[in-house]
C-alpha positions in Angstrom: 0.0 0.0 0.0 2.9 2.5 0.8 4.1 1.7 -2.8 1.0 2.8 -4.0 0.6 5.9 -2.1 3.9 7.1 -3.0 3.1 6.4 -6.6 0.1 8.3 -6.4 2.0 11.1 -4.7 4.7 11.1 -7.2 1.9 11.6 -10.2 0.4 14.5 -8.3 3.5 16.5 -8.0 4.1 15.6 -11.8 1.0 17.1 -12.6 1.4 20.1 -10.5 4.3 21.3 -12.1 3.3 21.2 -16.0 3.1 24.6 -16.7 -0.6 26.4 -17.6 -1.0 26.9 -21.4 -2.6 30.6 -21.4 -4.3 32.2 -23.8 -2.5 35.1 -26.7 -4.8 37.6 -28.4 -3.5 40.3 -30.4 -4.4 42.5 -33.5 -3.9 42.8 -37.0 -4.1 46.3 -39.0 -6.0 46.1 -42.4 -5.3 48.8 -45.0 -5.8 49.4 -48.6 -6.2 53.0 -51.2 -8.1 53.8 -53.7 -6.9 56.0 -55.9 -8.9 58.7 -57.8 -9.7 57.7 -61.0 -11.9 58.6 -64.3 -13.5 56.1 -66.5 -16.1 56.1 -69.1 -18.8 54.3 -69.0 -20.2 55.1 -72.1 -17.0 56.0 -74.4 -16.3 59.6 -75.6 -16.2 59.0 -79.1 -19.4 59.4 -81.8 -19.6 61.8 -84.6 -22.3 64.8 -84.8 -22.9 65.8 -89.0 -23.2 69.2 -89.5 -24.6 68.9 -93.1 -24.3 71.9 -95.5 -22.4 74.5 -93.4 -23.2 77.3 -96.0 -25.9 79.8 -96.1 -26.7 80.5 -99.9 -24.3 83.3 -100.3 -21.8 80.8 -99.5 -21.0 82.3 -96.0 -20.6 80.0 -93.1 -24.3 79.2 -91.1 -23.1 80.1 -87.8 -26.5 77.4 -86.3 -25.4 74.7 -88.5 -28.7 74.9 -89.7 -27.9 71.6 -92.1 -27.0 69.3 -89.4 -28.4 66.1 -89.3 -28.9 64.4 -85.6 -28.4 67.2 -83.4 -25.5 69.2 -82.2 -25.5 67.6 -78.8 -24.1 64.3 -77.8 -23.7 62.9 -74.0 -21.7 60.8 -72.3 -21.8 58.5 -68.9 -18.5 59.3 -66.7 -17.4 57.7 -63.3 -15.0 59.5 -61.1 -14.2 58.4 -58.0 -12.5 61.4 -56.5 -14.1 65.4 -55.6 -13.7 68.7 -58.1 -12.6 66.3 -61.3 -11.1 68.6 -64.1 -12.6 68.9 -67.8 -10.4 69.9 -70.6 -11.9 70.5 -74.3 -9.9 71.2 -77.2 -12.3 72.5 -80.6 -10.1 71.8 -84.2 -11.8 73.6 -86.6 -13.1 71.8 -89.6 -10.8 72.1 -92.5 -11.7 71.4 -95.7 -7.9 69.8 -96.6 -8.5 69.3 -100.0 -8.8 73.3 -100.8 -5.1 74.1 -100.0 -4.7 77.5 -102.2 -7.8 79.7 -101.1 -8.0 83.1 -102.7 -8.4 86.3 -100.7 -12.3 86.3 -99.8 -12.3 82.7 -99.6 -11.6 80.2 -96.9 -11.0 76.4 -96.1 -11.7 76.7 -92.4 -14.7 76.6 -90.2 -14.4 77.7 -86.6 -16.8 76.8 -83.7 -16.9 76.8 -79.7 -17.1 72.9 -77.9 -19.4 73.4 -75.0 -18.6 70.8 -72.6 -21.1 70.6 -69.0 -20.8 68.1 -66.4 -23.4 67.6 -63.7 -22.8 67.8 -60.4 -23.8 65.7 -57.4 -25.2 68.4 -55.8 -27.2 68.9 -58.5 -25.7 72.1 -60.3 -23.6 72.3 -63.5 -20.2 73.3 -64.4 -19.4 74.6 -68.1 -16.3 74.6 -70.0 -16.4 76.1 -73.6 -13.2 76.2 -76.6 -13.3 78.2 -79.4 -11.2 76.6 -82.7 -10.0 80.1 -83.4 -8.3 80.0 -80.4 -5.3 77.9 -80.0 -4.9 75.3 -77.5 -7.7 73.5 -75.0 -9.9 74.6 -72.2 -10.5 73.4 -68.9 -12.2 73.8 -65.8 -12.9 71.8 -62.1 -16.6 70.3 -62.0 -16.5 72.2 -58.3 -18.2 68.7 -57.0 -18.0 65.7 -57.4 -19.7 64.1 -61.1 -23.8 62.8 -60.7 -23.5 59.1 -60.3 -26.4 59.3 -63.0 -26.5 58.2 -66.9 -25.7 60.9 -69.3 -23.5 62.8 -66.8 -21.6 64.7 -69.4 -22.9 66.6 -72.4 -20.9 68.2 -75.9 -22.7 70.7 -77.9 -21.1 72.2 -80.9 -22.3 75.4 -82.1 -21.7 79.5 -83.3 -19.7 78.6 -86.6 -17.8 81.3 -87.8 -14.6 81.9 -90.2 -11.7 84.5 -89.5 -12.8 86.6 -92.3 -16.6 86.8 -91.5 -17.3 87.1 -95.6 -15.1 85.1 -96.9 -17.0 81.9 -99.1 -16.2 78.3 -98.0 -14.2 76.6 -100.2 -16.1 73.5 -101.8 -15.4 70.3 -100.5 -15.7 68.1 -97.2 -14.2 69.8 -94.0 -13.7 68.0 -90.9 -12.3 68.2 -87.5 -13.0 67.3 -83.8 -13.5 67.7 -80.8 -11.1 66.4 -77.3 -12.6 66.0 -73.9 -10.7 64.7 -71.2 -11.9 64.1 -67.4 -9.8 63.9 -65.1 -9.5 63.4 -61.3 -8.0 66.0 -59.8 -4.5 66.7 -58.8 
């Protein structure tokens, strides 16, 4: 019996002197960015067809009477970040074909880009080139864009030449338009 008792003693103490396994916690920190962006939904790119850009004396039409399909075409942007800038650029319409125009006559067509971007808040911000003038336009929405379809409209309109009598030149003139939204800096 003492053999067992001291065996029985023995275990106890063993078991005593394990250590206690406690418990460890701690934290982990989770971080990511997002950096502002643009993107368009719906792509800038189409084609608005002025038609005859003429009046009968041979003038330019500064409505565009002639077009076909409007002078307005919209756009669906997505900017993630406040205040995004717009930048328009007009190139007048150049009829390339009609190289040598004689005084009182005139291969170019000039016309202002209206570019206007809806706000969040609901209000509007406008940026407007002239071709005559060189180099692009821009401007800060001053809010952030409408998270709504349609977000961003072009108009093209007031045609005019340098030379407010001189004739167009015959032929087919074209040129473009370039809008770029960015976020801003």
């Amino acid at each position: 019996m003492k053999k067992l008792l001291v065996s029985a003693l023995m275990f106890g103490s063993v078991a005593t002197a394990a250590p206690a396994f406690a418990q460890a916690s701690g934290s982990v920190d989770v971080s990511g960015t997002v950096a502002a962006k643009c993107s368009a939904v719906t792509p800038i790119s189409g084609s608005i067809t002025l038609g005859e850009l003429a009046k009968a004396d041979g003038t330019v039409d500064p409505a565009f009477a002639g077009n076909t399909g409007g002078l307005s075409r919209t756009f669906t942007i997505k900017c993630n970040g406040a205040n995004p800038k717009l930048t328009v650029e007009a190139k007048p319409l150049v009829n390339a074909a009609a190289t040598n125009s004689p005084n009182g006559y005139t291969n170019t067509v000039h016309y202002t880009a209206t570019v206007v971007a809806t706000g969040a808040k609901g209000g509007s911000a406008t940026v407007a080139d002239q071709s005559l003038s060189s180099g692009a336009t821009s401007g800060q929405v001053g809010d952030r864009l409408a998270a709504v379809s349609n977000n961003l409209s072009l108009t093209v309109g007031s045609g005019l030449t340098a030379d407010s009598t001189a004739i167009l030149d015959a032929g087919t003139y074209a040129g473009k338009v370039e809008i770029t939204v960015a976020p801003a800096a």
